[in-house]
Backbone as numpy.savetxt, mean C-alpha at the origin, in Angstrom:
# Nx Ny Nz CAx CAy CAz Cx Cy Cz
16.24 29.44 14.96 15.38 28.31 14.62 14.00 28.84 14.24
13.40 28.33 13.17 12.11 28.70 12.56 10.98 28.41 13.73
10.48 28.92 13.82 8.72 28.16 14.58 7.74 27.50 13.40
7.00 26.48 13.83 6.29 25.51 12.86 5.08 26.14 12.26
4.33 27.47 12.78 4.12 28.12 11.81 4.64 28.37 11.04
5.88 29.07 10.55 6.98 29.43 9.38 7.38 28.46 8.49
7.34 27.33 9.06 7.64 26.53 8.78 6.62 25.88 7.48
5.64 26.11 8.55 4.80 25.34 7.60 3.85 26.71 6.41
4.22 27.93 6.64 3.75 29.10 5.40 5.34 28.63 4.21
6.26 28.19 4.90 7.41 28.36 3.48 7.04 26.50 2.98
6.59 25.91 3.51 6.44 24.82 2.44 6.07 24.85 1.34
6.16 23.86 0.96 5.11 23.91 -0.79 4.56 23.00 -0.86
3.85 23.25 -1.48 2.33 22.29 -1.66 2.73 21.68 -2.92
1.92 20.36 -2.78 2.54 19.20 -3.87 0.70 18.74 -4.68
0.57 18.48 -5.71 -0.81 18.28 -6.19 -0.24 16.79 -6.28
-0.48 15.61 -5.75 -0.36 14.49 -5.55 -1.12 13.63 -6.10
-0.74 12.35 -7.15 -2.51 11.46 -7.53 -1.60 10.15 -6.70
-2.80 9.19 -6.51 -2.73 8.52 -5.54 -3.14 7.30 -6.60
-2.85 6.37 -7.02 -3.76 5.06 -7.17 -4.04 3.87 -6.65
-4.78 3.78 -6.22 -5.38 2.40 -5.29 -5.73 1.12 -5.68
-4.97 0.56 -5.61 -4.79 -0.87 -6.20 -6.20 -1.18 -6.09
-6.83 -2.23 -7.43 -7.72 -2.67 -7.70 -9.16 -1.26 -7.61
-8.50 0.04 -7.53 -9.66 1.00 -7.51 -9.65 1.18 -9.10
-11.03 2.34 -9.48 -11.07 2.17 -10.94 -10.32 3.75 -11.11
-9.95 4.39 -11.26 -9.28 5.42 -11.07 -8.22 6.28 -9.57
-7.44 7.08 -9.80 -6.82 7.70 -9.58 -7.70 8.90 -8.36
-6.65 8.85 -7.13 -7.18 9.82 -6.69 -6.38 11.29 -6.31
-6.45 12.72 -6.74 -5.74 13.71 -7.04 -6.32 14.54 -5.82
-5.45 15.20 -5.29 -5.50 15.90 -4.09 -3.87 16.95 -3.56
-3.93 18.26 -3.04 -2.95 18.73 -2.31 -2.62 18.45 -1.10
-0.98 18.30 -1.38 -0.72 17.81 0.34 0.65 18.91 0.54
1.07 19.54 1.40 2.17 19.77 2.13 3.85 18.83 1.71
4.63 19.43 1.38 5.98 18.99 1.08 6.43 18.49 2.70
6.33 18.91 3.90 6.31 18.36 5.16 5.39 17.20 5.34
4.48 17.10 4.84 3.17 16.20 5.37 3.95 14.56 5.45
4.04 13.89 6.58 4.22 12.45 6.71 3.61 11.71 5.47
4.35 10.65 5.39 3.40 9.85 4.44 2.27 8.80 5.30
2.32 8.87 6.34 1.38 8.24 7.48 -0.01 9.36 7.22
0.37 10.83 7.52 -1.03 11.59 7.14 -1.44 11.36 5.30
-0.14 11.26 4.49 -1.24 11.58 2.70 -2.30 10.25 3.10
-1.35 9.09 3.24 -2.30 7.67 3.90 -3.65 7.85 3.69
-3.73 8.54 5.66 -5.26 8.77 5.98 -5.96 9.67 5.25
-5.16 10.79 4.58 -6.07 11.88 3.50 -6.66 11.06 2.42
-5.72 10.08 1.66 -6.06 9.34 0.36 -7.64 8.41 1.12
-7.36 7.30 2.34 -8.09 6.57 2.65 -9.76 7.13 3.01
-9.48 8.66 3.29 -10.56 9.60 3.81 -11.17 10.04 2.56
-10.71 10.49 1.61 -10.95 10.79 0.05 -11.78 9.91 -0.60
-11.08 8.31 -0.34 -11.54 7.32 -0.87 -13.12 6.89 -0.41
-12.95 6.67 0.55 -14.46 6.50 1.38 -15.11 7.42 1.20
-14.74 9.02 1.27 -15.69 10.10 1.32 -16.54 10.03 -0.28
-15.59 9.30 -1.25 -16.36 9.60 -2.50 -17.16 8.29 -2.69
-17.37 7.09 -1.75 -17.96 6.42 -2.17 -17.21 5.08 -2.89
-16.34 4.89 -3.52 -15.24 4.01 -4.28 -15.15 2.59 -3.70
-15.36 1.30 -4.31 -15.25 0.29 -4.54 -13.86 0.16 -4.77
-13.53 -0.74 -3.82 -13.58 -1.71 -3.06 -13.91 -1.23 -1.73
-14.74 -1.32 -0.95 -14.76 -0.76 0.25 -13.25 -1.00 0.93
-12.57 -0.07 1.53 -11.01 -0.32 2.25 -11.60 0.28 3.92
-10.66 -0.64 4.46 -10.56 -0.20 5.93 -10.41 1.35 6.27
-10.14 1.86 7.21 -9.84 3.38 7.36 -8.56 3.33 8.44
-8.08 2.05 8.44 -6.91 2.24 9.22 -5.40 2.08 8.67
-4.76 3.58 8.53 -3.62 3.56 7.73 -2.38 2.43 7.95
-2.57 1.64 9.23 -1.82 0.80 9.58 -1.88 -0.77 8.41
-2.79 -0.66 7.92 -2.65 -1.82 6.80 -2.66 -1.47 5.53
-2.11 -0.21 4.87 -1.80 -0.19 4.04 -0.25 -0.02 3.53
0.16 -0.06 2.10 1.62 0.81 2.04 1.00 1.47 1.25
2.30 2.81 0.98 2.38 3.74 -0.07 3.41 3.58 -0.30
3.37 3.16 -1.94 4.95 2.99 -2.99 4.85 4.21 -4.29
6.34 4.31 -4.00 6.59 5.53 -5.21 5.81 5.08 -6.54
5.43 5.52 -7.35 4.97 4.48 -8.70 6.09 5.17 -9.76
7.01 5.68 -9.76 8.35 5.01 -10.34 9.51 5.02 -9.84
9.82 5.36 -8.11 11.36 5.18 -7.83 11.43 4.39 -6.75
11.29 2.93 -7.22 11.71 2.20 -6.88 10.81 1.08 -6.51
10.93 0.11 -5.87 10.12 -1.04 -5.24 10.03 -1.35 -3.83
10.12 -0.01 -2.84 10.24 -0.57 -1.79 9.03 0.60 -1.39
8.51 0.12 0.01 7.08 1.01 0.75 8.01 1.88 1.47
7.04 2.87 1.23 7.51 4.73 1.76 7.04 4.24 3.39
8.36 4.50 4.43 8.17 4.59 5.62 7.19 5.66 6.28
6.35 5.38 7.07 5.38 6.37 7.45 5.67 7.72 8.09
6.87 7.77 8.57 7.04 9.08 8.85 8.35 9.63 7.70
8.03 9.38 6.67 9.09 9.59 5.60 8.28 11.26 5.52
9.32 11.93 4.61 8.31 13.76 3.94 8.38 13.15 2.88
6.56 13.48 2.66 5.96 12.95 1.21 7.13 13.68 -0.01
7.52 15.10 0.61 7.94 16.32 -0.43 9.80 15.71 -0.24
10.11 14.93 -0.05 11.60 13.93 -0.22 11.44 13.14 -0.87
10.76 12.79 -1.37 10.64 11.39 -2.34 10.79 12.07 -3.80
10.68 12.97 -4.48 10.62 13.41 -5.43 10.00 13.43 -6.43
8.55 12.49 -6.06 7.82 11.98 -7.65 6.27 12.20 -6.25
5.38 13.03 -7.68 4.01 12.82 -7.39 2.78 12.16 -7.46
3.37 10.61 -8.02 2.69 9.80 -8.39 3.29 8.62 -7.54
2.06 7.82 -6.63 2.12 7.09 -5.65 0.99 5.98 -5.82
1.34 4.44 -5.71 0.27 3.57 -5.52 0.20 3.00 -4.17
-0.90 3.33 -4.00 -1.67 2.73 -1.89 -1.83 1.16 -2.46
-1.47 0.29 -2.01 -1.74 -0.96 -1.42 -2.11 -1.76 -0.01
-2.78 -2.17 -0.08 -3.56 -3.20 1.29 -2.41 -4.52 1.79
-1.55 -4.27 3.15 -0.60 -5.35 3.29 -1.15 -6.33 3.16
-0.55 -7.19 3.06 -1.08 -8.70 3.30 -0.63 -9.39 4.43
-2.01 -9.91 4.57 -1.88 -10.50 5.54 -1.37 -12.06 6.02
-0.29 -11.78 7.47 -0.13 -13.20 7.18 -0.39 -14.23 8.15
-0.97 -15.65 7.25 -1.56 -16.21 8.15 -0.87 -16.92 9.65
-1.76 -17.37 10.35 -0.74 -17.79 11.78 -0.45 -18.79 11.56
0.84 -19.22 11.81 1.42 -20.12 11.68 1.60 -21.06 13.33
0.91 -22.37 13.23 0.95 -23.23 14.67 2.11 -23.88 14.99
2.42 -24.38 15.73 3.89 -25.14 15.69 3.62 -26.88 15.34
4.40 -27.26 14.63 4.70 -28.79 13.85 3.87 -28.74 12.80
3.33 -27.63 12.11 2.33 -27.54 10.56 2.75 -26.46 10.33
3.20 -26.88 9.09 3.27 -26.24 7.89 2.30 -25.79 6.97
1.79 -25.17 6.28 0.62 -24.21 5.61 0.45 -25.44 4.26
-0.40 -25.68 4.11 -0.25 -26.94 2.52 0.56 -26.03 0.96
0.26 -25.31 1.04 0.65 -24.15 -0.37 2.40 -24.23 0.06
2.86 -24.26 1.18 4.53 -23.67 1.47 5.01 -25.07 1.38
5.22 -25.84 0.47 5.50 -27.05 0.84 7.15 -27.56 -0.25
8.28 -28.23 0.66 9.55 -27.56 -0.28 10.16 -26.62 -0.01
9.82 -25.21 0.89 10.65 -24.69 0.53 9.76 -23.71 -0.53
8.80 -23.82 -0.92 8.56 -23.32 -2.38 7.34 -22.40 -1.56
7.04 -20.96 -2.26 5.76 -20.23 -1.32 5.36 -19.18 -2.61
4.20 -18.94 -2.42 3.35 -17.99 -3.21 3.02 -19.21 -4.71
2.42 -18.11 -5.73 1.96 -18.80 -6.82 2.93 -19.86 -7.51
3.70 -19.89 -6.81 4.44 -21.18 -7.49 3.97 -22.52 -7.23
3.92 -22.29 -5.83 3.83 -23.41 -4.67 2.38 -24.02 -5.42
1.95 -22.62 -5.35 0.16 -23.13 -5.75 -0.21 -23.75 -6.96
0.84 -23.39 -8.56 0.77 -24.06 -9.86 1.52 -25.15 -9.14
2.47 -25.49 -8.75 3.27 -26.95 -8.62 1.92 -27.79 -8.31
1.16 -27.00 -6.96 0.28 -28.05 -6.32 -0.62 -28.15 -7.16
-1.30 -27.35 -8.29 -2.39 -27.82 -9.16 -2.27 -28.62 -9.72
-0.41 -28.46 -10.28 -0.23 -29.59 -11.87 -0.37 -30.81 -10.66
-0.38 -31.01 -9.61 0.34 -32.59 -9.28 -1.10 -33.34 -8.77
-2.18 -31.68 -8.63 -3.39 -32.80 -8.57 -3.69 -34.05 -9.36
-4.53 -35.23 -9.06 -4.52 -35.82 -10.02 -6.52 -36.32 -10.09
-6.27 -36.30 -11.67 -7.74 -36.12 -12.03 -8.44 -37.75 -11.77
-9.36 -38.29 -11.46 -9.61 -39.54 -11.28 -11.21 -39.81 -11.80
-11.10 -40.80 -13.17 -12.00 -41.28 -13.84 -12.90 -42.13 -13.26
-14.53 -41.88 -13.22 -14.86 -43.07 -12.56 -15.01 -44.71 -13.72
């Protein structure tokens, strides 16, 4: 069995860009073919803040995802190896959050059965405009 020194001299290093939803560019950095995708996370989120970058983001990797930006549509589990995924191009997103829900109310937007921007055009068209 290897020791995690060895381990970690035979990895390979991956030059990784990162893009951050609603940021104005791309952020490019080396990470480890071992490295969790829970640590690129905090490296990208540490990068981000360290340079200053708009939108100000939290620093806690727990509310974000990291998605492949071309294999596939689902968020990279946090203890996934960044260097298993096979592609070096990744977009960070901010979860969303969801609101609390009380018991016997329903949210006005979820109404039907119907949720997200749908819910919300149905409910615009049905406003109704009133002339004085």
């Amino acid at each position: 069995m290897k020791s995690y020194s060895t381990l970690e001299k035979s990895s390979g290093r991956l030059l990784i860009t990162v893009n951050v939803l609603g940021s104005a560019g791309p952020l490019r950095f080396v990470v480890s073919e071992n490295d969790k995708v829970a640590r690129v996370v905090g490296t990208a989120l540490k990068k981000y803040g360290g340079e200053g970058r708009l939108p100000v983001l939290s620093s806690d990797i727990n509310d974000f995802l990291l998605y492949s930006a071309t294999a596939g549509v689902d968020a990279l589990g946090p203890s996934e190896l960044i260097g298993s995924v096979g592609v070096r191009n990744f977009i960070l997103c901010k979860k969303q959050k969801q609101p609390w829900k009380t018991e016997g109310r329903t949210p006005g937007i979820a109404q039907n059965g119907k949720k997200g921007w749908k819910a919300w055009l149905t409910k615009s068209f049905n406003l109704k405009i009133h002339s004085h």
